[in-house]
C-alpha positions as CSV (number, residue, x, y, z in Angstrom):
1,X,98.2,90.4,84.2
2,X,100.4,87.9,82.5
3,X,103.9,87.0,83.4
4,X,106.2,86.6,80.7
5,X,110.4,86.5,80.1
6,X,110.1,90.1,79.6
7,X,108.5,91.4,82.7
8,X,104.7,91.5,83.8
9,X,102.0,92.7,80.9
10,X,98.9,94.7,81.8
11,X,96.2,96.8,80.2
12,X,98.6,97.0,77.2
13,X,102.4,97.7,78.9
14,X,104.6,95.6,80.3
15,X,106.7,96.4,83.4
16,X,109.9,94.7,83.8
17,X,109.7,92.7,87.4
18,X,111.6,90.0,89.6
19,X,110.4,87.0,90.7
20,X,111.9,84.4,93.2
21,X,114.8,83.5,93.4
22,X,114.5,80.2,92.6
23,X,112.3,80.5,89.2
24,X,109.0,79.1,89.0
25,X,107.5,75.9,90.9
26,X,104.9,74.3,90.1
27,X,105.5,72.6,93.5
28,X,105.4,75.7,95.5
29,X,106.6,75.1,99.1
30,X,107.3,77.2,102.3
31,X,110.6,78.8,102.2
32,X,111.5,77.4,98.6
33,X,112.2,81.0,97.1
34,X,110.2,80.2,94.2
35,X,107.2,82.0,92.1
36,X,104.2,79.3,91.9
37,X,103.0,78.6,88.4
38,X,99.1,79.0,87.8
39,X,96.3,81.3,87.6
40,X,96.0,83.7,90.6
41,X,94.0,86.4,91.3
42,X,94.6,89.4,93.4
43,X,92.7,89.8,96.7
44,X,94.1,92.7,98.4
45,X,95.4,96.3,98.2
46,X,97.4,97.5,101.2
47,X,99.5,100.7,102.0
48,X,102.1,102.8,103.9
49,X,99.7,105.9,104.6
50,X,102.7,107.7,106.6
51,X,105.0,107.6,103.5
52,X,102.4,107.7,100.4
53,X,98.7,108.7,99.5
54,X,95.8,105.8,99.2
55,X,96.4,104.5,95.5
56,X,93.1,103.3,95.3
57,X,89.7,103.6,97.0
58,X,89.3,100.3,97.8
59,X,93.4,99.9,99.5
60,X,93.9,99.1,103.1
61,X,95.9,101.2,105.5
62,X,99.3,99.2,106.9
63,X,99.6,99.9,110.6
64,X,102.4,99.5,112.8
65,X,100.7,96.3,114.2
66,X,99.8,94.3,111.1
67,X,101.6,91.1,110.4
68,X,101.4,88.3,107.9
69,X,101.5,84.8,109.6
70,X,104.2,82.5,107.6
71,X,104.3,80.1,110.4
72,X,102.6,76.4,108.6
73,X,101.5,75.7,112.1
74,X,99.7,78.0,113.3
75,X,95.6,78.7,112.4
76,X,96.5,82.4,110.9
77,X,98.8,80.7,108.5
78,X,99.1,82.6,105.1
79,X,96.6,85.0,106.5
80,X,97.0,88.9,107.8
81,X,97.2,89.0,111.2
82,X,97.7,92.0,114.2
83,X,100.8,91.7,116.9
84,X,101.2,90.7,119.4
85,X,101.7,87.5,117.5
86,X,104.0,84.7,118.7
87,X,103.9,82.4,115.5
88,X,106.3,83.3,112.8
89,X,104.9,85.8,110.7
90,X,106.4,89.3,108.4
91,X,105.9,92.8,109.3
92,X,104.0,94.2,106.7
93,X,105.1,97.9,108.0
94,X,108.6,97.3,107.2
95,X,112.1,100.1,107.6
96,X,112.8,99.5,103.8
97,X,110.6,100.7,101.3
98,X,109.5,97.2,100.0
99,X,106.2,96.6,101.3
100,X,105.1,100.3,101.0
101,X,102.5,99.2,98.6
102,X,101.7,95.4,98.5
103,X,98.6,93.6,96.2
104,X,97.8,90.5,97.9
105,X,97.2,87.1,95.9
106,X,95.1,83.9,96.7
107,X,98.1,81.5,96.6
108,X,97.3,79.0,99.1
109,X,94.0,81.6,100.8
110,X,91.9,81.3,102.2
111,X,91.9,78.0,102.6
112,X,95.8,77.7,103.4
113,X,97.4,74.0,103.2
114,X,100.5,73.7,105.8
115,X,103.9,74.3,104.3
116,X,102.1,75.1,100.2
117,X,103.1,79.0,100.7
118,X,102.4,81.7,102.1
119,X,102.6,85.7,101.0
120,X,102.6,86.1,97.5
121,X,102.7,89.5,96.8
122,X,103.3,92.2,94.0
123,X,105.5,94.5,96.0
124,X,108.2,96.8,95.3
125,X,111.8,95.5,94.7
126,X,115.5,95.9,95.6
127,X,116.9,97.0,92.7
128,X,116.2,95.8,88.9
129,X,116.1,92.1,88.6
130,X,117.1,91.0,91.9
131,X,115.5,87.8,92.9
132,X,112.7,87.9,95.6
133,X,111.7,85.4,98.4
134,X,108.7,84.6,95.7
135,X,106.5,87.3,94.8
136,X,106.8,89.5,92.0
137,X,108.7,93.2,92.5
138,X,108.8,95.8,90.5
139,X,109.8,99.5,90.3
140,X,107.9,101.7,92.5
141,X,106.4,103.6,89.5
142,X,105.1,100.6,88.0
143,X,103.6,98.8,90.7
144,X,101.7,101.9,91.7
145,X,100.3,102.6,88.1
146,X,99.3,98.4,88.6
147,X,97.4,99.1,92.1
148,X,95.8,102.4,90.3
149,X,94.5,100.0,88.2
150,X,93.8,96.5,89.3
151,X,91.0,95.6,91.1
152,X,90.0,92.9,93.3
153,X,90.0,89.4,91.4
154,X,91.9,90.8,88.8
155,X,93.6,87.7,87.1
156,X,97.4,87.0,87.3
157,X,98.8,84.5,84.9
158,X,102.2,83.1,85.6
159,X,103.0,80.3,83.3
160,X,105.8,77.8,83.9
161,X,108.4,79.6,82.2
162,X,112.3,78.5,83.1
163,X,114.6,80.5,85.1
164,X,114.4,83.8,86.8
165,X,113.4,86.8,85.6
């Protein structure tokens, strides 16, 4: 996967995607609405199982209790963790359809640094080129036919390219 100013290209297409609102860092930071630069690789595959089938054998099941801990403080940070949960953290089973289908990166995991980052996902967006908090969103279509078929450690390039996408 490789990140480019006309969407994301993979196994031979390209899918038109947003990115953060704020472009792309190469000083990624908590809260700074931006992409971070680099090579990543994707480490997870997770799912709505109430409002679509698995995509892949290998996707996790979202439940009503899993959680994403965004709080730079706290030992779960950048990490998936279960509620109860009193740190700040993101529902992964969300109202909106955005998270249905999320493929997890290793920005700032496992090893998480305080305040580098946290949950940078391929997820589904908003509407067409409408800036995300800083992962990569694309239309539902596409970003199932990229969970069919990427696999764990598959490699995502995003090169310091200026302004959003």
């Amino acid at each position: 996967m490789v990140l480019t100013p006309f969407g994301l290209r993979f196994r031979g297409r390209l899918f038109p995607c947003s990115i953060g609102r704020a472009g792309i860092s190469t000083a990624k930071r908590e809260g700074d609405r931006a992409t971070p630069a680099g090579i990543h690789r994707i480490t997870g595959l997770w799912f709505r199982p109430d409002r679509m089938p698995r995509p892949a054998a290998w996707a996790r099941a979202i439940g009503p209790g899993d959680l994403w801990c965004d709080d730079p403080a706290h030992a779960e940070y950048n990490h998936h963790a279960r509620a109860p949960l009193a740190a700040s953290h993101e529902r992964l089973r969300r109202a909106d359809p955005l998270y249905d289908l999320i493929l997890t990166t290793n920005w700032n995991w496992p090893q998480a640094m305080p305040g580098a980052g946290s949950a940078i996902f391929l997820h589904q967006w908003r509407r067409p080129r409408f800036g995300t908090e800083g992962c990569i969103a694309f239309a539902r279509p596409h970003l199932l036919w990229i969970a069919r078929h990427a696999r764990p450690g598959t490699r995502l390039v995003v090169p310091n390219l200026a302004g959003p996408r």
